[in-house]
C-alpha positions as CSV (number, residue, x, y, z in Angstrom):
1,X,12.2,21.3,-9.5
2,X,12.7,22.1,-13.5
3,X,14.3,18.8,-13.7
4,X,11.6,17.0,-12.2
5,X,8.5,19.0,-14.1
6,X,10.7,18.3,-17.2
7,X,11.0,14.9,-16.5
8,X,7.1,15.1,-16.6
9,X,6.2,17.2,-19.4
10,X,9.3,17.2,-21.2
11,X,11.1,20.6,-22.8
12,X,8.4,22.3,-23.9
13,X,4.6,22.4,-23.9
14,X,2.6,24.5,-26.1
15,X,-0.1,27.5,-26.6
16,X,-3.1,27.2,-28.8
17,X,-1.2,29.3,-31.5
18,X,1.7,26.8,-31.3
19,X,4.2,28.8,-29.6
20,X,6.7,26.7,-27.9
21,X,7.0,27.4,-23.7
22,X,9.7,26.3,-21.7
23,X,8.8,24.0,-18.9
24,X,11.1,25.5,-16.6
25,X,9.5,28.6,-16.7
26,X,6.3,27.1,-15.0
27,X,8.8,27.2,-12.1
28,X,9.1,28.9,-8.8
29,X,8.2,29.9,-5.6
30,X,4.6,30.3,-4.5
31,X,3.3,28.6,-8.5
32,X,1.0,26.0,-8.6
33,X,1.0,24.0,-12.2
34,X,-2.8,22.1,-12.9
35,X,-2.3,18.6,-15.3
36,X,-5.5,18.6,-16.7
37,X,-6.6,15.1,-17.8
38,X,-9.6,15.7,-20.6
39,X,-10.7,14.7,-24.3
40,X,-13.7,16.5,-26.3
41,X,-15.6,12.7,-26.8
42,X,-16.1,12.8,-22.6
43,X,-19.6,14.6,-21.2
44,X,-18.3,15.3,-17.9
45,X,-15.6,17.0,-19.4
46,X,-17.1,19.0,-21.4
47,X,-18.8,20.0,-18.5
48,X,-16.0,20.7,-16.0
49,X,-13.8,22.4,-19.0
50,X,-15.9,26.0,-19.3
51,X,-16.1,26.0,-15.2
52,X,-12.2,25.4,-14.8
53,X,-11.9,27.6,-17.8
54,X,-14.1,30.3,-15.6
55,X,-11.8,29.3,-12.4
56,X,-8.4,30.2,-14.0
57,X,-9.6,33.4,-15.5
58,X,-10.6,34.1,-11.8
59,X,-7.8,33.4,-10.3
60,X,-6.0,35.1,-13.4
61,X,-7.5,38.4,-12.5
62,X,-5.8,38.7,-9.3
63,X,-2.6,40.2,-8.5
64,X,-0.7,36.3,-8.0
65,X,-2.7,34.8,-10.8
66,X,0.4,34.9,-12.7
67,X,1.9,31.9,-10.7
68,X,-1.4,29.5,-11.5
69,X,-1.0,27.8,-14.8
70,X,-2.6,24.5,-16.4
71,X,-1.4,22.2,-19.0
72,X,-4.1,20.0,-20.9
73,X,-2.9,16.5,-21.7
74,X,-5.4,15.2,-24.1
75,X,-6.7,12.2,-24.2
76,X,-8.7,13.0,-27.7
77,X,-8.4,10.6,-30.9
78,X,-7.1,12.6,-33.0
79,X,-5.1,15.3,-33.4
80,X,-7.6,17.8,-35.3
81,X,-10.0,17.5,-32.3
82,X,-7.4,18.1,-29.6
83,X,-7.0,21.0,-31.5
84,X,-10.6,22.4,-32.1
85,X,-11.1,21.3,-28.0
86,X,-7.6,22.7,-27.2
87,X,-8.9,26.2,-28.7
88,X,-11.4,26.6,-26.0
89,X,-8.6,26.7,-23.3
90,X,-7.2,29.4,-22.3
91,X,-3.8,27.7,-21.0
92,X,-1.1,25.5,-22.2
93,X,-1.1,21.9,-23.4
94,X,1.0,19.4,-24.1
95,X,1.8,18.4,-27.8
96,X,-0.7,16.0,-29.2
97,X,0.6,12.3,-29.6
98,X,3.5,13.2,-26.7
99,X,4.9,10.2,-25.1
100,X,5.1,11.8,-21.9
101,X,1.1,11.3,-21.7
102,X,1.7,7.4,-21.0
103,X,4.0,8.1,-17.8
104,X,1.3,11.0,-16.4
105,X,-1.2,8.8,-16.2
106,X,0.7,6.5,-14.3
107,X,1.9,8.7,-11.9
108,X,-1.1,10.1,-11.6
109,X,-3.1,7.0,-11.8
110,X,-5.5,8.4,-14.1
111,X,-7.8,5.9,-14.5
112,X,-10.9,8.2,-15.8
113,X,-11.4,12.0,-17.4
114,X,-12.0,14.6,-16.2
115,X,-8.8,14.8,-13.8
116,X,-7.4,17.6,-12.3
117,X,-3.9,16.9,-11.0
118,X,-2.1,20.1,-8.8
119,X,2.0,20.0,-8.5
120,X,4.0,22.8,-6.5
121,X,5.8,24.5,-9.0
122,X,8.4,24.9,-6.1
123,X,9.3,21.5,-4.6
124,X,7.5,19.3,-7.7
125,X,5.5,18.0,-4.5
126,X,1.7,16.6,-5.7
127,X,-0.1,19.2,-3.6
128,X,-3.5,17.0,-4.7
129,X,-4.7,14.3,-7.4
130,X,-8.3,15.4,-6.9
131,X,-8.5,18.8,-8.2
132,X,-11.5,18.2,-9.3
133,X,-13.5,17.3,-6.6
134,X,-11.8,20.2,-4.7
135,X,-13.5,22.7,-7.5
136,X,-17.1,21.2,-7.5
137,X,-17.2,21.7,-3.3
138,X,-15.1,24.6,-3.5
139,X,-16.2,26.8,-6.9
140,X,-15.2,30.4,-5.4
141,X,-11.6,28.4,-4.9
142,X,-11.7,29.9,-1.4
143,X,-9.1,27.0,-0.2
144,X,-7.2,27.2,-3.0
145,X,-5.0,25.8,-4.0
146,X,-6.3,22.7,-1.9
147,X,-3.6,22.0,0.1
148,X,-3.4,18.9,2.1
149,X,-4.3,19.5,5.7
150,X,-2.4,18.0,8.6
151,X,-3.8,14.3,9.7
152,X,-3.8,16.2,13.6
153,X,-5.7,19.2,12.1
154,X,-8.2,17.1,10.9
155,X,-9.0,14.2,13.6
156,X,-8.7,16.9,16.6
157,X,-12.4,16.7,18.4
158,X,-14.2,13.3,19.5
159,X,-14.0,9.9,18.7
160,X,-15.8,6.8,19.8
161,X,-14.3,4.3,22.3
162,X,-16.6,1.8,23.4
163,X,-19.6,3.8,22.8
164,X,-18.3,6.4,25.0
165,X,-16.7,10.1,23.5
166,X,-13.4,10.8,23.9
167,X,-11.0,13.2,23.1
168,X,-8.7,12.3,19.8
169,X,-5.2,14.3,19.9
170,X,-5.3,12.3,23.7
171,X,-6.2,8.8,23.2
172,X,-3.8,9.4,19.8
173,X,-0.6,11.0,21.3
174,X,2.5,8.8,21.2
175,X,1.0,6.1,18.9
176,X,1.3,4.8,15.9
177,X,-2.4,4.8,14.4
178,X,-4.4,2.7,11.6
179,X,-6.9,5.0,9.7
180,X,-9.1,1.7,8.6
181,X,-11.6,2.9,6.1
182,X,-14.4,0.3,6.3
183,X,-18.2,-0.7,5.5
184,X,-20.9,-3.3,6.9
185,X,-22.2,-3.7,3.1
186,X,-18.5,-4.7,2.1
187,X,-17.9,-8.5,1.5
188,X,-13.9,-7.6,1.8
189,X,-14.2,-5.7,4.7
190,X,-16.1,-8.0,6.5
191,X,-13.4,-10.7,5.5
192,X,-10.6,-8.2,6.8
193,X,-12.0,-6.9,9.7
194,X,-11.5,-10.1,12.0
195,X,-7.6,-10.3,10.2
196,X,-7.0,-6.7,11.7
197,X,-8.6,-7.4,14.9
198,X,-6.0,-10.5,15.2
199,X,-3.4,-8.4,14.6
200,X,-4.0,-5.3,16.5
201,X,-4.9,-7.5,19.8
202,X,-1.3,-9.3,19.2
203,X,0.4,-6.1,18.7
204,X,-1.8,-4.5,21.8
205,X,-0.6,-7.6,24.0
206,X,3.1,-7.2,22.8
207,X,3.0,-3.8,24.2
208,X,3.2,-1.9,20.6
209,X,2.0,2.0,20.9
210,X,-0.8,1.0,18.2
211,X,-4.8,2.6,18.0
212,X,-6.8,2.2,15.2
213,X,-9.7,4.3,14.3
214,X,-12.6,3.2,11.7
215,X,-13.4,6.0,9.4
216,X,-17.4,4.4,8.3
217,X,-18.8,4.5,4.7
218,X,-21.6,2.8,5.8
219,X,-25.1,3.9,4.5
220,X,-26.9,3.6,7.7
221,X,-26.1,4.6,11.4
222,X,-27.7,1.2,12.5
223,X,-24.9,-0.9,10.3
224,X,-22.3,1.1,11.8
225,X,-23.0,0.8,15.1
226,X,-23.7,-2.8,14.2
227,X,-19.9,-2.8,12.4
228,X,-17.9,-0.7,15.2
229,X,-19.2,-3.1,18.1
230,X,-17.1,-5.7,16.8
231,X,-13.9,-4.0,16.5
232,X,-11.9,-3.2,19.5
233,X,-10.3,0.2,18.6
234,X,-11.8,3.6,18.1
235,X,-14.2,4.9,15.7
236,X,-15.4,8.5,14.2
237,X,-19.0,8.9,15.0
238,X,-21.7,8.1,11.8
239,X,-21.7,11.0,9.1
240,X,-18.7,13.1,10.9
241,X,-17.6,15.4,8.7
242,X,-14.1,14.8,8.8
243,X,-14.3,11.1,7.4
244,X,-15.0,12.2,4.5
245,X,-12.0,15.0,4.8
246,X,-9.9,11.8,5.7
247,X,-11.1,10.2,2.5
248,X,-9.7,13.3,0.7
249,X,-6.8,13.4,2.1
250,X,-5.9,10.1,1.5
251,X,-7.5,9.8,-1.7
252,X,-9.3,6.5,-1.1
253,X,-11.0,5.0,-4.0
254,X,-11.9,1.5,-2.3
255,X,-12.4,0.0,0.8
256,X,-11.1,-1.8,3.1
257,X,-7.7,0.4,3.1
258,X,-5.9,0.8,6.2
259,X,-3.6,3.8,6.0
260,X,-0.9,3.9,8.6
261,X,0.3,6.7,10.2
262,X,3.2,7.7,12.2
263,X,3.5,9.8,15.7
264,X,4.2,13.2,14.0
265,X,0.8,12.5,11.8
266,X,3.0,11.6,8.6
267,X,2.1,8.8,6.4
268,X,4.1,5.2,6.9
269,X,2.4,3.2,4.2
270,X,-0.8,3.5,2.2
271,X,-0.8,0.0,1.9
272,X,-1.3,-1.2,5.5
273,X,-4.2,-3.9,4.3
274,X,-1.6,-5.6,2.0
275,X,1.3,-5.5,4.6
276,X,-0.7,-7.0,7.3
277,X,-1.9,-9.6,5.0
278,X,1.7,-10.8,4.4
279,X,2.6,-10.0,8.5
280,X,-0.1,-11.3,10.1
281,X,1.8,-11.5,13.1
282,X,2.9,-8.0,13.1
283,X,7.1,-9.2,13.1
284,X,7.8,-6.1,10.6
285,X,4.9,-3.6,12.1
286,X,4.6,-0.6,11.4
287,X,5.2,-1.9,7.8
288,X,7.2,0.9,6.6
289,X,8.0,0.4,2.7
290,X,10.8,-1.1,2.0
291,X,13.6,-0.5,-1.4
292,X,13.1,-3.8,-2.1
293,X,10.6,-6.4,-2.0
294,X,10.0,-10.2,-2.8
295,X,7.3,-11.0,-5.3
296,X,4.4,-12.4,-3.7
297,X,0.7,-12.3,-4.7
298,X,0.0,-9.1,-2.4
299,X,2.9,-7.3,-3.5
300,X,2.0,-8.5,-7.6
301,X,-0.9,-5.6,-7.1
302,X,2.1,-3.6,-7.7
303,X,3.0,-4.9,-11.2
304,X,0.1,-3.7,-12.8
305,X,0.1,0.6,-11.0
306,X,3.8,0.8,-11.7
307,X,6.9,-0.2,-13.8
308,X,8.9,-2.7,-11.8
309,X,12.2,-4.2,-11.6
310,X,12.0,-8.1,-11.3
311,X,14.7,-10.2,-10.9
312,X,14.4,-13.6,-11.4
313,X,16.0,-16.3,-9.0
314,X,16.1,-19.8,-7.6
315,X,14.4,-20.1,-4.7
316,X,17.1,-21.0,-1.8
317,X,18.0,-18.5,0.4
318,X,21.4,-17.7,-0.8
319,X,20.3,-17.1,-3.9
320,X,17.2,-14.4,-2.7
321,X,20.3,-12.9,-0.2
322,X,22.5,-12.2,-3.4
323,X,19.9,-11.0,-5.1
324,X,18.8,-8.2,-2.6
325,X,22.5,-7.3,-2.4
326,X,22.8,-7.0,-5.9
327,X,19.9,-4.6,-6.0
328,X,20.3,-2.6,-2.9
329,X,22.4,0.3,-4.7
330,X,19.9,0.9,-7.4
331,X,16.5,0.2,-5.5
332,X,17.6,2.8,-2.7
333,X,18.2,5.2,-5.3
334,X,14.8,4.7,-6.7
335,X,13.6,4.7,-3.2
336,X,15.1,7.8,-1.7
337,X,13.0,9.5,-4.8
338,X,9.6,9.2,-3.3
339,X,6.8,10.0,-4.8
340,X,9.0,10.7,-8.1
341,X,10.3,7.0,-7.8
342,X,10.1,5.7,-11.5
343,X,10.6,2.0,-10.5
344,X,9.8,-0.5,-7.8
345,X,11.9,-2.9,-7.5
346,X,11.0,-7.0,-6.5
347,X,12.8,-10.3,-6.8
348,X,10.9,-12.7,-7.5
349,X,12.2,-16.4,-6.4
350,X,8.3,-18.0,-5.5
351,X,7.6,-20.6,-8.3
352,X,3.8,-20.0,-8.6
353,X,3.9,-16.3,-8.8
354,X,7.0,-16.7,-10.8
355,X,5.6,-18.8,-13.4
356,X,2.3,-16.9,-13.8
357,X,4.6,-13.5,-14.5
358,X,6.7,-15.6,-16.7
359,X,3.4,-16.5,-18.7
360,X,1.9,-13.2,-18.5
361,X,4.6,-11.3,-19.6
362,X,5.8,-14.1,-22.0
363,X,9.3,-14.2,-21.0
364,X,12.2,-16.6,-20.9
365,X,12.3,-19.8,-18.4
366,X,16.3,-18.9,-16.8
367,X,17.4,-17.9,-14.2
368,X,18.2,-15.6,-13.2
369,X,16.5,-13.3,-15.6
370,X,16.8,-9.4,-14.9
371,X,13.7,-8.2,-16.2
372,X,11.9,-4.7,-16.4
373,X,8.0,-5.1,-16.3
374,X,5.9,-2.0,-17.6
375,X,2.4,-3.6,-17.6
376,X,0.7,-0.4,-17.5
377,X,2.5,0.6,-21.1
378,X,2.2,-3.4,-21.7
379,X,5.9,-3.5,-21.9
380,X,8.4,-5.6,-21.2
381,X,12.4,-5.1,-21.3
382,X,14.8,-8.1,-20.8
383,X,18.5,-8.5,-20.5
384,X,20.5,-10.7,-22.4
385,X,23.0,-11.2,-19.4
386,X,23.4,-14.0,-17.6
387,X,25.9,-12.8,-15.4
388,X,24.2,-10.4,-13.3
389,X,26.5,-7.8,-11.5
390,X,25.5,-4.4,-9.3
391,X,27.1,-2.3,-12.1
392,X,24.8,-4.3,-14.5
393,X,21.6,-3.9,-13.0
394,X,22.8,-0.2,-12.5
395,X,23.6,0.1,-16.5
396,X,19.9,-1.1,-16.8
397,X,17.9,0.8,-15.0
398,X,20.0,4.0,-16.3
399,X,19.2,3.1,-20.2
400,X,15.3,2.5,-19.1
401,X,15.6,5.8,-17.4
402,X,17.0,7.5,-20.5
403,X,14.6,5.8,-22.5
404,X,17.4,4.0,-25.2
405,X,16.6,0.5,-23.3
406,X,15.0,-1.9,-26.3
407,X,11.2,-3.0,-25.5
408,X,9.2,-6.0,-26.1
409,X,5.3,-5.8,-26.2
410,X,4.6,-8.2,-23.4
411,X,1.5,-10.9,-23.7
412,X,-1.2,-8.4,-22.5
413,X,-0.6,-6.2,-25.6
414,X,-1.7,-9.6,-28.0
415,X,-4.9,-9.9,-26.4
């Protein structure tokens, strides 16, 4: 776990006097480390800080307070602010102007401030991205340290099936199930919906072990009833509690997502809109993610949350087949480090979406071209090879890793 917090943070993060603390002794059994996204120039920070502040002297005051600790990475202009705003924390922080603050708020996908992100100071496991939330509902920190609930814990009670209740944990047993977070009001959705249907009756007909249960964020029961009589599957009845617990706990910012989950309740892909889009036939269901994918327009969605591998090719099949053998070392290696995988990785052999990369990203017209795209830090790393070996890709993604591979700004960073 110290290797993977250090990997975050880096050797050392800092108290308000300066003093130098050692990552690894954040550390441990039973601790829970807070990555507090904030800057003194944001109002709703300004308004969380003094009631997190309040929280953690709370917590500090009882007899396990010791294992809770925070780090503030600021995302302040300059470094004599962070400092005057640091002053009012009582915690730790990492060092103004840090690099490491780029590759948190990717893996966090911080997108806005305030953000509270909570990590297990044990297993380096994300216990929740939404600390936030959890401390405006939850202020006496009575569930704390918000610990993800079980997907059976949660959907155990009624459902809807055809207007009629039924019970859940039975009509669920044994089956692979699509949580498919939906609206009436949602143009997309309504685009979707019948696409799902499609599928879901085909993979229903083929015999597949498959229910689907629409989790409503619509604004009036009369829309949802509306919406839910034209899907086949089952349904949480309007304003349930637990669809907005489901929302939590799979920390859905947009709709239509379809979240797929697996017979023991654990989570197969976040992505299941995207994967049926591709499989509309359902030939790969239940769309568990793969080390490596081809480069299509669904799967580009990717290039801008992540930094990804891309490898170049001609588009015949022999060419895509060496490529993925080329890869497959590396990419499961990436893969097998779940949600600390730094890279995803994609060959790209499609001419459209190859040429629009190639634009965006200003890069060179051969192939093949083994290629490291990090949109999100509008970077772009290249290799000069032309001869493209296991060992070489290996090489690569080892220098990137270490941080000694040489970058390019790519064409987003000009404009």
């Amino acid at each position: 776990m110290a290797r993977t917090l250090e990997n975050l943070l880096g050797d050392h993060v800092i108290r308000t006097n300066c003093e130098k603390v050692a990552v690894n002794t954040l550390c441990g059994k039973d601790r829970v480390i807070g990555i507090y996204f904030s800057a003194e120039w944001c109002p709703p920070c300004k308004g969380f800080t003094p009631k997190l502040v309040e929280f953690y002297k709370k917590v500090h005051q009882k007899e396990e307070g010791s294992k809770f600790e925070i780090v503030f990475v600021s995302w302040d202009k300059d470094d004599t602010t962070f400092t005057e705003y640091f002053k009012t924390m009582p915690w730790l922080a990492l060092p103004f102007g840090n690099e490491k603050k780029g590759k948190l708020c990717k893996k966090f996908r911080v997108q806005g401030i305030p953000k509270l992100v909570l990590i297990d100071g044990e297993t380096g496991q994300t216990i929740t991205r939404d600390g936030y939330c959890h401390l405006m509902e939850d202020e006496n920190g009575a569930e704390f340290p918000w610990r993800r609930k079980k997907f059976g814990d949660i959907i155990k009670g009624k459902l809807l099936k055809e207007g009629t209740e039924v019970d859940a944990l039975e009509e669920l047993k044994g089956k692979i199930v699509g949580l498919y977070f939906s609206a009436h009001w949602c143009p997309p959705c309504r685009v979707f919906t019948p696409e799902l249907v499609r599928t879901y009756e085909k993979l229903k007909a083929d015999g597949k072990k498959f229910e689907v249960i629409f989790v409503s964020s619509d604004r009036s029961e009369d829309s949802f009833t509306s919406f839910a009589n034209s899907m086949p599957w089952l349904a949480l009845p309007f304003g349930d509690p637990r669809s907005q617990m489901l929302k939590n706990l799979y920390e859905v910012e947009g709709i239509p997502m379809l979240v797929m989950i697996d017979e023991q309740g654990g989570v197969i892909t976040m992505d299941g809109r995207l994967a049926l889009n591709e499989d509309v036939d359902g030939q790969e269901f239940p769309w568990y993610p793969k080390p490596i994918n081809e480069l299509t327009e669904g799967g580009a969605i990717q290039l801008n949350e992540s930094a990804c591998l891309v490898l170049f090719v001609e588009p015949e099949d022999e060419e895509v087949d060496r490529a993925r053998d080329l890869l497959l070392q590396p990419a499961t290696e990436e893969y097998n480090k779940g949600e600390h995988r730094d890279l995803f990785f994609f060959i790209s052999a499609d001419d459209d979406i190859c040429d629009s990369v190639r634009h965006f990203a200003n890069l060179p017209d051969q192939t093949p071209l083994l290629t490291i795209l990090d949109f999100p830090e509008q970077k772009v790393y290249i290799s000069e090879e032309k001869n493209i070996t296991t060992e070489l890709v290996c090489s690569f993604v080892k220098d990137y890793l270490l941080g000694t591979l040489p970058a390019k700004s790519c064409r987003h960073n000009n404009h």
